[in-house]
C-alpha positions as CSV (number, residue, x, y, z in Angstrom):
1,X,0.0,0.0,0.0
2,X,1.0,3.6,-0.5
3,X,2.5,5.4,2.6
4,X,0.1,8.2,4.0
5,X,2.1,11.1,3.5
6,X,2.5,14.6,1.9
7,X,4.2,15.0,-1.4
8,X,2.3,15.6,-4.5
9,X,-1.3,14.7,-4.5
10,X,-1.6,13.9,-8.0
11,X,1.4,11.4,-7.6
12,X,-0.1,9.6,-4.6
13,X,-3.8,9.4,-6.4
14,X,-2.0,7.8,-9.2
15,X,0.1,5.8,-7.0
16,X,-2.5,4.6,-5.9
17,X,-4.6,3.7,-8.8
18,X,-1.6,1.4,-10.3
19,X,-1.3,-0.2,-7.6
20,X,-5.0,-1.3,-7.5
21,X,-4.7,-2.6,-11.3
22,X,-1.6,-4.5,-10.5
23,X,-3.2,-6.0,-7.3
24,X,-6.7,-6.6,-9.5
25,X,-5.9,-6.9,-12.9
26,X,-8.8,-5.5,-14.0
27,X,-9.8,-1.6,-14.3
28,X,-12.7,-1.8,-12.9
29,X,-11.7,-3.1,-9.7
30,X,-8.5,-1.0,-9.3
31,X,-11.2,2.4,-10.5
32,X,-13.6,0.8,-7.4
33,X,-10.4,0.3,-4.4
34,X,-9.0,3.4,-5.6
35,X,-11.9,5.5,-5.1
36,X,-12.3,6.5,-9.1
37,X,-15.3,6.6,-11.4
38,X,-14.8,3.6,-14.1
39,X,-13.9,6.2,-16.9
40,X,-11.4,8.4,-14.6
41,X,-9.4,5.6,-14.0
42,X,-9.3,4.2,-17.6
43,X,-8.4,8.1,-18.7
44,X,-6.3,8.7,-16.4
45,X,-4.4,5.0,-17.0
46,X,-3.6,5.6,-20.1
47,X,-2.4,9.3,-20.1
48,X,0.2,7.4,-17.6
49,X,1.0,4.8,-20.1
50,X,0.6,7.4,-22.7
51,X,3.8,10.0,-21.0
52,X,6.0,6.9,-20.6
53,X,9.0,5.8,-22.6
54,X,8.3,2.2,-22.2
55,X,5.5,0.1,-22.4
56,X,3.5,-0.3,-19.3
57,X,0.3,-2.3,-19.6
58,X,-0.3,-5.7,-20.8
59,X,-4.0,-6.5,-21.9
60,X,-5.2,-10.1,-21.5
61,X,-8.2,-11.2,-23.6
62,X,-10.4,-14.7,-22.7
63,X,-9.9,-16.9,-19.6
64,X,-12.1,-17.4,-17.0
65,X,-12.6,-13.9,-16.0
66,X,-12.8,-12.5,-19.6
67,X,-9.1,-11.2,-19.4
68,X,-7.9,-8.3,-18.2
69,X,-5.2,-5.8,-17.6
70,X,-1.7,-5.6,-16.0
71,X,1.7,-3.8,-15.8
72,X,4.3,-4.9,-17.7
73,X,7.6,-5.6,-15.8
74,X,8.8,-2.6,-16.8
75,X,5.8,-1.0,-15.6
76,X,5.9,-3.1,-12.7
77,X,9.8,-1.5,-12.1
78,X,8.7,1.9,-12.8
79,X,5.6,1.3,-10.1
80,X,8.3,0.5,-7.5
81,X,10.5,3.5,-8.4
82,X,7.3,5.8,-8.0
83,X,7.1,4.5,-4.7
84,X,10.8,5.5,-3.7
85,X,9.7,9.0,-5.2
86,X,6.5,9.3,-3.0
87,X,9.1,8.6,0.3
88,X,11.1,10.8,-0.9
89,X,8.9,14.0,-1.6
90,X,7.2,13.0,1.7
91,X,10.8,12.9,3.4
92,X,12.7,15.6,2.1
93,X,10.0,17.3,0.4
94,X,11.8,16.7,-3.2
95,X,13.1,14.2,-5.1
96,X,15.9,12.4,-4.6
97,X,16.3,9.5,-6.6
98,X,19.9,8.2,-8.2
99,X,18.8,4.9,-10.0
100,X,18.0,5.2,-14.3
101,X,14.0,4.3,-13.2
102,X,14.4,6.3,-10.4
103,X,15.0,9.2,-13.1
104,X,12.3,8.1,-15.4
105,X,9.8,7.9,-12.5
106,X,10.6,11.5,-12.1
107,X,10.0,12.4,-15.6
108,X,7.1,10.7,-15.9
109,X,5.7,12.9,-12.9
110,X,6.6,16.0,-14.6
111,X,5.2,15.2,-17.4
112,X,2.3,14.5,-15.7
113,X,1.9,17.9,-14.4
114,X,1.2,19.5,-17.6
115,X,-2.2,20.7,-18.1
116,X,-4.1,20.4,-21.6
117,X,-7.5,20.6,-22.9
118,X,-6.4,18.3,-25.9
119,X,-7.6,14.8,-25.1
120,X,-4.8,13.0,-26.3
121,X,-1.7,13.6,-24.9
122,X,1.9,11.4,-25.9
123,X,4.7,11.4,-25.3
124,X,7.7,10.6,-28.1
125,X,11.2,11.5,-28.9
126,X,12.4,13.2,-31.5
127,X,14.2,11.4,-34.2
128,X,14.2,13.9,-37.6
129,X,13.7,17.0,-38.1
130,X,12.9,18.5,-41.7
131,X,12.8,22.2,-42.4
132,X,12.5,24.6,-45.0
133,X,12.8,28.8,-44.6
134,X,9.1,28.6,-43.0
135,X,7.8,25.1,-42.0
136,X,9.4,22.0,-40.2
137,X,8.2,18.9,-39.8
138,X,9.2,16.9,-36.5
139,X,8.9,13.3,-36.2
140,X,8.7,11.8,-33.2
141,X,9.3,7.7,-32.3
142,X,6.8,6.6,-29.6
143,X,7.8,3.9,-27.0
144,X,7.1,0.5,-29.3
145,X,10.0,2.2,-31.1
146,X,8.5,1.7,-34.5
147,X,5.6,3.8,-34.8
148,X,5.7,7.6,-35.3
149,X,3.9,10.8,-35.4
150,X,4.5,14.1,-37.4
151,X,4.1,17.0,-36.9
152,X,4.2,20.6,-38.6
153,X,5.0,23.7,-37.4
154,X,6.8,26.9,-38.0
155,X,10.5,27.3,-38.1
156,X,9.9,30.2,-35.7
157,X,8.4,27.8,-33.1
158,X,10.7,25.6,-33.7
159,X,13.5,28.1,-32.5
160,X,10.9,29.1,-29.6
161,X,10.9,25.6,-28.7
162,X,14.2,24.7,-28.7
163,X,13.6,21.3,-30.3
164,X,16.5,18.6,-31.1
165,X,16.7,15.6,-32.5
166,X,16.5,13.7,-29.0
167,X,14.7,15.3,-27.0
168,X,11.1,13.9,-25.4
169,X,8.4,16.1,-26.8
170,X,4.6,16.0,-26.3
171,X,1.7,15.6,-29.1
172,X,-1.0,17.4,-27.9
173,X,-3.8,16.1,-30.4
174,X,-7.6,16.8,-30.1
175,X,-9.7,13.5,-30.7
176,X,-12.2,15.7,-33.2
177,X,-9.3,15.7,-35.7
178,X,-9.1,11.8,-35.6
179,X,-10.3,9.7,-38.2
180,X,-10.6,6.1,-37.7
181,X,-10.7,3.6,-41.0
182,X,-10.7,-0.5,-41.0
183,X,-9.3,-0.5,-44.3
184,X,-6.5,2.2,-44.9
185,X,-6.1,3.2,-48.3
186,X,-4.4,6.3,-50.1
187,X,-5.4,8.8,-47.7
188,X,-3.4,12.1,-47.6
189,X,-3.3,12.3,-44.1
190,X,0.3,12.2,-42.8
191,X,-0.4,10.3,-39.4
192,X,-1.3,7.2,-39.5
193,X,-1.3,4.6,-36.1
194,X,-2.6,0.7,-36.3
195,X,-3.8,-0.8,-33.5
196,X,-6.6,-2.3,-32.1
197,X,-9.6,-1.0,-30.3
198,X,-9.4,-1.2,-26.6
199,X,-12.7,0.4,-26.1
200,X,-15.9,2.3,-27.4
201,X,-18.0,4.4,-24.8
202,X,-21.0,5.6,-26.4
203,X,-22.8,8.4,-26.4
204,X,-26.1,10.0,-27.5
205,X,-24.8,11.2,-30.8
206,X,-21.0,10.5,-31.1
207,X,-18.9,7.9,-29.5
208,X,-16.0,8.0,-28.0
209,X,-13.0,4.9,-29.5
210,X,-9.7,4.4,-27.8
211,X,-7.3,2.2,-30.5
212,X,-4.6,0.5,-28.2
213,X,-1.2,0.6,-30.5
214,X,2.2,-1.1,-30.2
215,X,3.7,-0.3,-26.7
216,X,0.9,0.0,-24.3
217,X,-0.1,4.2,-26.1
218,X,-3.9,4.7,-27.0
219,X,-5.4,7.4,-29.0
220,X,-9.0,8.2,-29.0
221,X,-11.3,10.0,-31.5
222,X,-14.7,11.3,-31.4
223,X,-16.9,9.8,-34.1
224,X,-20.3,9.3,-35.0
225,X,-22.3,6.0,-33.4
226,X,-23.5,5.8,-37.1
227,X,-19.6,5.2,-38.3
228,X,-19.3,3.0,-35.3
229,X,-22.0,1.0,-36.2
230,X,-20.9,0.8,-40.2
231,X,-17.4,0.0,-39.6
232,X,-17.9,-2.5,-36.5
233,X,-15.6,-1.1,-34.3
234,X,-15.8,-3.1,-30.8
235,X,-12.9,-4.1,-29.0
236,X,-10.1,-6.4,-30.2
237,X,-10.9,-5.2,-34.0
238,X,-7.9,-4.1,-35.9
239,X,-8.2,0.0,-36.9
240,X,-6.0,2.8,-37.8
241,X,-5.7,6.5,-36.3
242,X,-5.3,8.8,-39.1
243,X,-4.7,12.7,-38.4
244,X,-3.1,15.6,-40.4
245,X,0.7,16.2,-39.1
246,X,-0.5,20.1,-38.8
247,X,-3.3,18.7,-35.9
248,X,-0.7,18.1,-34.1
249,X,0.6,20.0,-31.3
250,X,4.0,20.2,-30.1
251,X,4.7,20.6,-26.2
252,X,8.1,20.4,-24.3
């Protein structure tokens, strides 16, 4: 169990939820122990998964329970250096920790902290940069290490930004500029992540679908329930996430 102490709030609540699903296995029961509304705790799950630089959950489908969902050894190291963070905000009121996952755990908590009205938010490093007098394109490598996302934006934010090959960047991109297709063919948008749907919550008009890709990352878009419907999206059914690169959002 967590230690009761100070430190960051947001890192204890979160703390707290992981430790639930790894107890559990299951999202609903980690959303119940940790005090969380079902959909909080799958949100707020996978912006954590989403932020990392390795893959942190493992989904299980079948077996006598009807699957479910765990951390990953590396998620489950990454857990445990959380914790040595927590004792160590509580302790000395910062953090103090020496070990490489002791570093990522603090990264991850920064990154964290930023606030955004975009609904997806992840995290990527940079690996090319292409520019011209007035636009760039940055590409960043997510943590499966073989799917990307682009995006464009003005050399002049890019000199704002301070942007390098290398360094971990956010892609802030709104799920209203995500189209979702079962069969990808020559489409001229520039993004374009295959995966499988982890989930549909549906609403009056629209619905909301969350496509799990390579590495544990999700991305969700708002569609229609009439697309839904026509393209029999459910989960465990293969889809692709296409977006413009200029949707996207750079944030350091």
């Amino acid at each position: 169990m967590t230690p009761a102490h100070g430190g960051d709030d947001r890192l204890i609540r979160d703390l707290r939820l992981l430790e639930a699903l790894e107890a559990h296995g299951s999202i609903n029961a980690a959303a119940e122990a940790a005090g969380m509304g079902y959909r909080s705790a799958w949100n707020r799950i996978e912006r954590i998964a989403n932020l990392s630089t390795v893959p942190l959950l493992e989904r299980r489908t079948g077996g006598r329970r009807g699957g479910g969902t765990r951390l990953t050894p590396a998620g489950q190291q990454l857990l445990t250096a959380w914790r040595r963070l927590a004792e160590e905000q509580a302790r000395l009121g910062e953090a103090a920790g020496t070990a490489e996952t002791d570093a990522e755990a603090l990264a991850l908590t920064r990154r964290l902290a930023l606030r955004t009205s975009a609904r997806n938010q992840i995290f990527g490093r940079v690996t090319r940069i292409r520019s011209d007098a007035v636009e760039v394109e940055v590409c960043l490598t997510l943590a499966d290490g073989t799917q990307e996302i682009a995006s464009v934006i003005t050399a002049e934010s890019l000199r704002e930004l301070g942007i390098r090959e290398g360094d971990g960047v956010h892609a802030l991109i709104k799920a209203s500029t995500v189209i979702i297709a079962t069969d990808v063919a020559a489409v001229s948008a520039r993004n374009r992540l295959s995966g499988r749907v982890a989930r549909v919550v549906p609403g009056t008009v629209n619905a909301e679908v969350v496509i799990e890709i390579p590495g544990g990352q999700t991305i969700a878009a708002t569609i229609t329930r009439d697309s839904v419907e026509r393209l029999g999206l459910a989960p465990g059914v293969a889809a692709t996430a296409l977006f413009k690169a200029s949707s996207v959002i750079l944030g350091i």
